[in-house]
Each structure stands twice: as C-alpha cells, then as structure tokens.
C-alpha positions as CSV (number, residue, x, y, z in Angstrom):
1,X,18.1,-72.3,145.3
2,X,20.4,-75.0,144.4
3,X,19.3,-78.9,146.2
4,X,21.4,-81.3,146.8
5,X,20.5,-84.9,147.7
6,X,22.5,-87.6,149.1
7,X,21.7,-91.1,150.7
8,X,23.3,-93.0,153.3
9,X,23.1,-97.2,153.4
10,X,21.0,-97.3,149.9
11,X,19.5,-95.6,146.9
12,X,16.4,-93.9,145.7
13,X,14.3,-94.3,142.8
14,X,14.8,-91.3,140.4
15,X,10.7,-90.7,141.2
16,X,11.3,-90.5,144.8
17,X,14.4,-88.2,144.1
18,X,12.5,-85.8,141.6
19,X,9.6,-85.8,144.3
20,X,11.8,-84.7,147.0
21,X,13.5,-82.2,144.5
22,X,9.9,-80.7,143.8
23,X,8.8,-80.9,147.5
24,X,11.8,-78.7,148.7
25,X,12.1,-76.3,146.0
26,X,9.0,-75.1,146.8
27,X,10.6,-73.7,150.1
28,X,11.8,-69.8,148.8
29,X,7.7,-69.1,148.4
30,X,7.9,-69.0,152.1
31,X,11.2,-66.8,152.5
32,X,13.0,-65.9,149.3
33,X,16.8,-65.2,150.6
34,X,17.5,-69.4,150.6
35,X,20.2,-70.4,148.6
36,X,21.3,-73.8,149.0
37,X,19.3,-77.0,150.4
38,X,21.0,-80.2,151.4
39,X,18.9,-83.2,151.8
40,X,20.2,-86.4,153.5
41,X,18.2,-89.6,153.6
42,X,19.5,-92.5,155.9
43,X,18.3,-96.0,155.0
44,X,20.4,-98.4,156.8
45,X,16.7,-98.8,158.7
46,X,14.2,-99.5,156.3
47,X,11.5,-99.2,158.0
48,X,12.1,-95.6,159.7
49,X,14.0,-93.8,157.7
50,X,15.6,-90.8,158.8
51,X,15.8,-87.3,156.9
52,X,17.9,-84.7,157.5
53,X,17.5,-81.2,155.6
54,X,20.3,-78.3,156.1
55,X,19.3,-75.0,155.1
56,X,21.8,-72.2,154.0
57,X,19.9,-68.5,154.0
58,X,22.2,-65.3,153.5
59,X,22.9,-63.2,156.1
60,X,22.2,-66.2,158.6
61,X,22.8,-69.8,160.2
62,X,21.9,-72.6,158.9
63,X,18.3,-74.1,159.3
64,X,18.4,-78.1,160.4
65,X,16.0,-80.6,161.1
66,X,15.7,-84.2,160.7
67,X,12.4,-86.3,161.0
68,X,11.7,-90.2,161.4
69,X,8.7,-92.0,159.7
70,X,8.0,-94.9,158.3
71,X,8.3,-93.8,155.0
72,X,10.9,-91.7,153.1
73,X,8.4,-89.1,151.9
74,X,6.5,-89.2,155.3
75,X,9.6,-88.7,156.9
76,X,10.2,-85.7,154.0
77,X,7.6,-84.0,154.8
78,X,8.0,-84.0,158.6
79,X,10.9,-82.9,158.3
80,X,9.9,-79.9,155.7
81,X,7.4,-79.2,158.2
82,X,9.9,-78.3,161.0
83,X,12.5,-76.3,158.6
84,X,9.0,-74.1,157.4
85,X,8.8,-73.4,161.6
86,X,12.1,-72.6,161.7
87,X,12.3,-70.3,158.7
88,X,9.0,-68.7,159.8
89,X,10.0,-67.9,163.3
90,X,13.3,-66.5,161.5
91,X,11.1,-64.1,159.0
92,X,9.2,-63.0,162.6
93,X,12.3,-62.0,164.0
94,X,13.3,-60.3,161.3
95,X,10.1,-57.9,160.8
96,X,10.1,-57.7,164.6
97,X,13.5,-56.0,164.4
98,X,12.0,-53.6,161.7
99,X,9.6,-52.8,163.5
100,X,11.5,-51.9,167.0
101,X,13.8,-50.0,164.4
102,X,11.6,-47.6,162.9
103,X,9.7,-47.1,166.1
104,X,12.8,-45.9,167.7
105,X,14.6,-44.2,165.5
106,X,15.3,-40.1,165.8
107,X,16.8,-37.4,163.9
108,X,19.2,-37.1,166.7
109,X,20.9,-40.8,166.4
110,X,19.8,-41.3,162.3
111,X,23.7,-41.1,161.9
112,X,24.6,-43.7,164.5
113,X,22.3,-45.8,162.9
114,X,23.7,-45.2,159.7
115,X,27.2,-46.2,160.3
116,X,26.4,-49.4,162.7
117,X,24.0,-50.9,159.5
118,X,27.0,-50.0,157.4
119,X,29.2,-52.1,160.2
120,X,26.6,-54.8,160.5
121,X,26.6,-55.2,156.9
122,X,30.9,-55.0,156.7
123,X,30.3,-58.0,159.3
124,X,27.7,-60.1,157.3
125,X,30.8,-59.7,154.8
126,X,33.7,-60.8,155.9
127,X,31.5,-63.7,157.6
128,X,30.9,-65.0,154.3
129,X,32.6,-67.6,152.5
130,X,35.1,-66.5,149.7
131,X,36.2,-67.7,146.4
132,X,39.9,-67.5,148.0
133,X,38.5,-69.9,150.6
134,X,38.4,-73.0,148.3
135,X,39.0,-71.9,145.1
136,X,42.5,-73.4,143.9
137,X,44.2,-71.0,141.5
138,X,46.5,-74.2,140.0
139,X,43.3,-75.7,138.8
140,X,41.0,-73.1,137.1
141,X,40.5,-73.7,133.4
142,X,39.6,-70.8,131.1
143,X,39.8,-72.7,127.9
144,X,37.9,-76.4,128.6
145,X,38.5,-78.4,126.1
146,X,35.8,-81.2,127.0
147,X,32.4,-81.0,125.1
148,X,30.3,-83.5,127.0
149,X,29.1,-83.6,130.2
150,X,31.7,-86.5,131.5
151,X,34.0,-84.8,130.0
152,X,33.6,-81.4,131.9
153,X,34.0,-83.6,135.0
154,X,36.4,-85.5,134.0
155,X,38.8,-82.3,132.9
156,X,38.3,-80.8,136.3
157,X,39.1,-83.4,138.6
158,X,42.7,-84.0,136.5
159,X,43.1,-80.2,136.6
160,X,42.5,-80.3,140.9
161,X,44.9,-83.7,140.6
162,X,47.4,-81.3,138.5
163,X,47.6,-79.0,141.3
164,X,47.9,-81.7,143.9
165,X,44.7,-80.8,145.7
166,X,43.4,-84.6,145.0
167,X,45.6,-87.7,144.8
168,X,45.6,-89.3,142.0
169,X,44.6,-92.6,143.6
170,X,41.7,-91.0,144.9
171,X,40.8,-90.0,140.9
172,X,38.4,-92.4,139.5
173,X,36.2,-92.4,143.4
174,X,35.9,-89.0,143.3
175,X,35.1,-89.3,139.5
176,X,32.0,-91.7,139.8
177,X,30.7,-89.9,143.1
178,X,30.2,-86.7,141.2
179,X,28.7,-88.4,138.6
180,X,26.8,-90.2,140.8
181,X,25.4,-87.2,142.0
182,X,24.6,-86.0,138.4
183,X,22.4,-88.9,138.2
184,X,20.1,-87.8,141.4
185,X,19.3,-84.8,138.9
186,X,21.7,-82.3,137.1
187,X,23.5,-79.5,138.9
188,X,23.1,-77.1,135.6
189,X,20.9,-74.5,137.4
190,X,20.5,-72.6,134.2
191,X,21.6,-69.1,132.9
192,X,24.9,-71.0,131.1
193,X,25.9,-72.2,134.7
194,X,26.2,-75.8,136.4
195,X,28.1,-76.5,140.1
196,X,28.8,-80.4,139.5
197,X,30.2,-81.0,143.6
198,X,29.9,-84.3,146.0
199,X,31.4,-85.2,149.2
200,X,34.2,-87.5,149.6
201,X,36.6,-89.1,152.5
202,X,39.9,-88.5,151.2
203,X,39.6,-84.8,151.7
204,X,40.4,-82.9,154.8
205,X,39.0,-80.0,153.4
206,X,36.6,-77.8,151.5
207,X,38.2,-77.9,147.3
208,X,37.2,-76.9,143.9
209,X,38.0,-75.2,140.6
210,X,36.7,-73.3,138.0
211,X,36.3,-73.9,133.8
212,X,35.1,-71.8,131.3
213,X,34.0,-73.4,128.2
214,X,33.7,-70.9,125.4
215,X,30.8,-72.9,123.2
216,X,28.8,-74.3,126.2
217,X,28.7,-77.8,126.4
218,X,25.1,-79.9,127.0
219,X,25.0,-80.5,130.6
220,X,21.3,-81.4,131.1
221,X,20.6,-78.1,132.8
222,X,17.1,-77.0,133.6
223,X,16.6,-74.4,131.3
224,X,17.8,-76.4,128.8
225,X,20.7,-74.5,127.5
226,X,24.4,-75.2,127.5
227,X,27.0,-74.6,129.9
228,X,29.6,-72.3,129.6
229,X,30.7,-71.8,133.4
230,X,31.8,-74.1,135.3
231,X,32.1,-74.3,139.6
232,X,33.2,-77.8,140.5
233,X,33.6,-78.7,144.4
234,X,34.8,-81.7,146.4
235,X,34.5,-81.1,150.5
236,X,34.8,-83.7,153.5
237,X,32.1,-86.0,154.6
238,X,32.2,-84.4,158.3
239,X,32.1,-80.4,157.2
240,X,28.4,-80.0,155.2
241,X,28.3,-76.5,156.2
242,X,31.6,-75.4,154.2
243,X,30.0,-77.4,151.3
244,X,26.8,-74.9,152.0
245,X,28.2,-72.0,152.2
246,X,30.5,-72.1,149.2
247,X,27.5,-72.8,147.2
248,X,25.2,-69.6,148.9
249,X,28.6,-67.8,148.1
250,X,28.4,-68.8,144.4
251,X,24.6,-68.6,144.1
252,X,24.9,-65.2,145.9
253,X,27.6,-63.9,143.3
254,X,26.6,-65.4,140.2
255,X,23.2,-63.7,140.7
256,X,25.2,-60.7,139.4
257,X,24.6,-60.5,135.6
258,X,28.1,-58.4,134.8
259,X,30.1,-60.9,137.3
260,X,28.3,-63.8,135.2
261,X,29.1,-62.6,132.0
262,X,32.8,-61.4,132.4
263,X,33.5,-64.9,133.8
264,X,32.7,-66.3,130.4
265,X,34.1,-63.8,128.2
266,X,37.3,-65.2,129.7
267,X,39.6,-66.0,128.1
268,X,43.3,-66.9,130.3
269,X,43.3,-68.0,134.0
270,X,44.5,-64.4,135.0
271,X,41.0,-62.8,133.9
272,X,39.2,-65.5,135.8
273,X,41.5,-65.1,139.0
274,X,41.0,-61.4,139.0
275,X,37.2,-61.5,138.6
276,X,37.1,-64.0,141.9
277,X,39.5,-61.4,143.7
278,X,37.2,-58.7,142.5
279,X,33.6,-60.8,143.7
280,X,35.8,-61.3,147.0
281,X,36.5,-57.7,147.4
282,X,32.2,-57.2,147.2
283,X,33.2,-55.5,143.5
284,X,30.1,-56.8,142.5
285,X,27.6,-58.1,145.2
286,X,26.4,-55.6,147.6
C-alpha cells in the first residue's frame, strides 16, 4: 500500500513522519485489498491538530475520517481508529453478501448468476481509473538519461513541460514540492519501482508521465534496490481522490509481474504506450 503524507500550515519531524508511516501501514493486516493511503495533518492550530486519512480499497469508495486532539499522534490514532470501523463494517458487508449468496443460489439461476458477476465485474472495470486518464503520451520517457534521484525528477517534470502539460513558470514549484515530498520518506515502493507525485495549484487537473531507466538509478527505495520504472504524477490541491485512484490503478497493475517486467524491457515510447493501452484493455489485471 503506497502512503502519502502531506501537512498543511507547518512541518513534521522526520520521527513523527516515520511514526505515522509505521502506524498506517499496519492497516492491510485488517483488510488486505488497500492500496493507497493519504494522510493529511493540519497545524495552523497547534494545539488541536487535525488529521485527515483517505483510504483507496479496490473495488470500492474511499474510506475518510479525520480526528482532533491535542496532539498529532493522538489525533493519529483517533483518527486510525475510525478508518479500522469503517473498513471493518466494509469486510462485514462483504462476507454478509457471501453468505446471502451461497445461501440462495440454485441450479436453476447458477447461469444468471454467472453472467451478472461477469457484469458486476465489467462495471468495477470501466469504473476504474486508466493510464489513458492522466497518462500524457508527449511526456513518457523510455530511455532516462538521469542517474540520480533529482535527476529522475528533474527529467520528468521538463519532459511534462515539453508536452505543455506544466508551464514552465510553474517548473522549479512543482520541482521542490515533489522533492519535498521525497523528503517525508521515499516513494520507491520496491520491486525496481518508485511513483515520485505531489499536489500542486497550478494544475486543473490530474497529470503524469512515465520513464524507464534501463540501469536503475538509487532512489532510496525500501527494498533497497534501484529504480528502473518510473510513474511521476502532479494533480490539483481540490481533487485527492483522482490523485488516489491513479495510484490504486498503478499499484493494482504493477502487481502484475509480466506487465512489470515488459515495461522495463522497453526500449521506445511506442512499446511503453502499447503496454499502458494493453493494462487499460485488463490485458493483464483481471
């Protein structure tokens, strides 16, 4: 599950920030189909902060709740607290559905039952975010020429400038937020693969490219091992849940081990295209 944190009127200590990294990450042990985890601490009131978590789980809304208290990680937990509600009432329903399901079911309508799952599932599919959606073909980079972290940033915001999806005045903010967000603790999730992404007011909407770095570059990642694919994402302050749910869609398809490995065997923009119109098309997620 990828977790992002983000702070409003302040900053945290990086101890605060890997303690609310730990505390969150621990969510999946209580329902394993979360994907992404936005965490958002207001401290224009230092005294009562306020923390606001967004949940993305496939096949379903998103989970929110926010908590007051008089400390960060008071407020963290309170907040954690109402989410693990949430998510259980969620994983209730679910079984509950199961249950009335198989109880049920007969020989006489197994078929009808057949082709609505098959319908529901279509559905849950075209519900879901696509690579199409903010992918921009101008930008994606198949041969990166960067080999540091900056670097990787750096080339990928002037390849989304190329292709006039960010203004070139708008460069070197958008720069220092993502790295600003590299700071709260790296977005290399492991398995060759980092999602370097922030938020930012001169977008209207949801942006981002792709690289492919054919020796892996050192991007801090969790597992320690370089980066060869690249998913980099700028979105609007005022639209978190298009920021979610383009990274549940590229958690969801990079948990495909042949979708993962032909994107960095890549070698021109038209292989990497193709393999995003193929993920889109459910050629390799089912």
């Amino acid at each position: 599950m990828q977790v992002s944190i983000s702070t409003r009127h302040g900053d945290l200590s990086q101890e605060v920030q890997q303690k609310i990294n730990d505390k969150v990450a621990r969510l999946p042990r209580l329902f394993e189909r979360l994907t992404a985890a936005n965490v958002m601490i207001d401290l224009e009131h230092t005294e009562s902060p306020e923390v606001e978590i967004r949940i993305s789980v496939e096949h379903a809304r998103d989970f929110v709740a926010t908590e007051t208290s008089a400390s960060v990680i008071a407020a963290l937990d309170g907040t954690i607290h109402k989410v693990e509600q949430q998510l259980r009432r969620h994983k209730k329903k679910l079984k509950g559905h199961k249950a009335t399901g198989l109880k049920h079911q007969s020989v006489s309508d197994e078929s009808e039952n057949v082709e609505t799952a098959s319908q529901r599932r279509q559905d849950i599919r075209n519900h879901l975010m696509k690579f199409a959606d903010f992918v921009s073909p101008d930008a994606i980079k198949a041969g990166m020429e960067a080999d540091t972290k900056d670097g990787v940033i750096e080339e990928m915001v002037a390849a989304l400038v190329a292709a006039n999806q960010i203004a070139q005045d708008d460069t070197e903010s958008i720069l220092k937020a993502i790295k600003k967000r590299e700071e709260l603790g790296s977005t290399g999730i492991g398995r060759g693969v980092a999602v370097p992404h922030t938020k930012h007011p001169s977008v209207d909407r949801l942006i981002a490219t792709v690289g492919i770095s054919e020796l892996g570059v050192d991007f801090d990642s969790l597992d320690g091992e370089k980066v060869q694919l690249f998913f980099l994402l700028v979105s609007p302050l005022d639209r978190p849940s298009d920021h979610l749910r383009a990274l549940e869609n590229i958690s969801r398809q990079l948990r495909d081990n042949t979708f993962c490995r032909f994107l960095k065997q890549s070698k021109t923009v038209a292989e990497v295209k193709k393999l995003l119109e193929e993920a889109d098309n459910n050629q390799f997620v089912s």
